[in-house]
N, C-alpha and C positions, 0 to 999 in steps of 0.2 A: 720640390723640396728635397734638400741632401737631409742626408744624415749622418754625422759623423761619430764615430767612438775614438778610443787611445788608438786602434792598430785597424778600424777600417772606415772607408767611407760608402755609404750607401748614395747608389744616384737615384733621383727619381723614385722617391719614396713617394707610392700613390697612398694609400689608405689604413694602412695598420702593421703594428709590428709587434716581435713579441722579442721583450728583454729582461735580462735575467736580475735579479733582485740585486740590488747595489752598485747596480753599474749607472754612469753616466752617459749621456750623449747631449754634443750639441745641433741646434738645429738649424741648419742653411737655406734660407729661400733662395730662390732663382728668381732671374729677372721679373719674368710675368707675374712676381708676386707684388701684389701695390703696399707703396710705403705708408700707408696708414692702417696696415694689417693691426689690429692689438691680441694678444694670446690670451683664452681667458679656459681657467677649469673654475668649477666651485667647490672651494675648498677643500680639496681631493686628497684623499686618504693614502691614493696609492704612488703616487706623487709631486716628487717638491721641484719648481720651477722656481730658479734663480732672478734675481732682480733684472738681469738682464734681457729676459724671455727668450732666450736662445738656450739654455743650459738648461738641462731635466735630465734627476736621479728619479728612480725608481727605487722606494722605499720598502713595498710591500707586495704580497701575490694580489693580485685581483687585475680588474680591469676599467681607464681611466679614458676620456676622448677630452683631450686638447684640440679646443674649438679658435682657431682663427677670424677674429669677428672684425668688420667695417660698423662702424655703425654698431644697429640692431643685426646686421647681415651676416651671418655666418660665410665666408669666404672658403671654409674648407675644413674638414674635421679629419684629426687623427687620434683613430684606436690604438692605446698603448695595452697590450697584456705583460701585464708583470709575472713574471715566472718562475719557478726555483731553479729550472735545467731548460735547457731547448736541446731536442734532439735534430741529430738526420731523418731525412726521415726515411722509411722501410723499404728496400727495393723488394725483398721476398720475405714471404711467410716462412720459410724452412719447412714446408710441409713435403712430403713426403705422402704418396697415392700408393694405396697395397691394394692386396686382394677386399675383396667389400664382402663386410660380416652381416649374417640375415638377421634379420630381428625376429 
């Protein structure tokens, strides 16, 4: 599965992402995905999936798994975290080693 926003595309989105509160994305299966995939949340708070089921905004902070179902069969679940910022993430501590104080 892609994932697409306004300015990038994600390939190969395995299992969860984290997006920041008001943004859109739509979502691109790939081949191996079967045409009788249907999207389903239960009335999910954090968010709103377009009539289309390709298109989800991200309403609120929390965390929501849009389930792709056959059937009864879950075919494949994705973790959305909603978020207020997403960082880099930390290459160093900024720590700084002195001399060691006795206790």
């Amino acid at each position: 599965m892609n994932i697409i926003f306004d300015n990038v595309k994600i390939y190969n989105v395995q299992d969860e992402l984290d997006v920041v509160v008001g943004q859109s994305f739509l979502m691109e299966t790939l081949g191996d995905f079967p045409a009788e995939v249907e999207v389903f949340t239960n009335k999910d708070p954090v968010l709103s999936i377009a009539d289309d089921d390709r298109t989800v905004t991200v309403d609120k902070v929390g965390t929501s798994i849009i389930k792709f179902m056959i059937g009864d069969t879950v075919h494949k679940n994705l973790k959305i975290n909603g978020v207020d910022a997403t960082h880099a993430a930390a290459t160093t501590l900024n720590g700084q080693l002195g001399h060691p104080l006795p206790k």
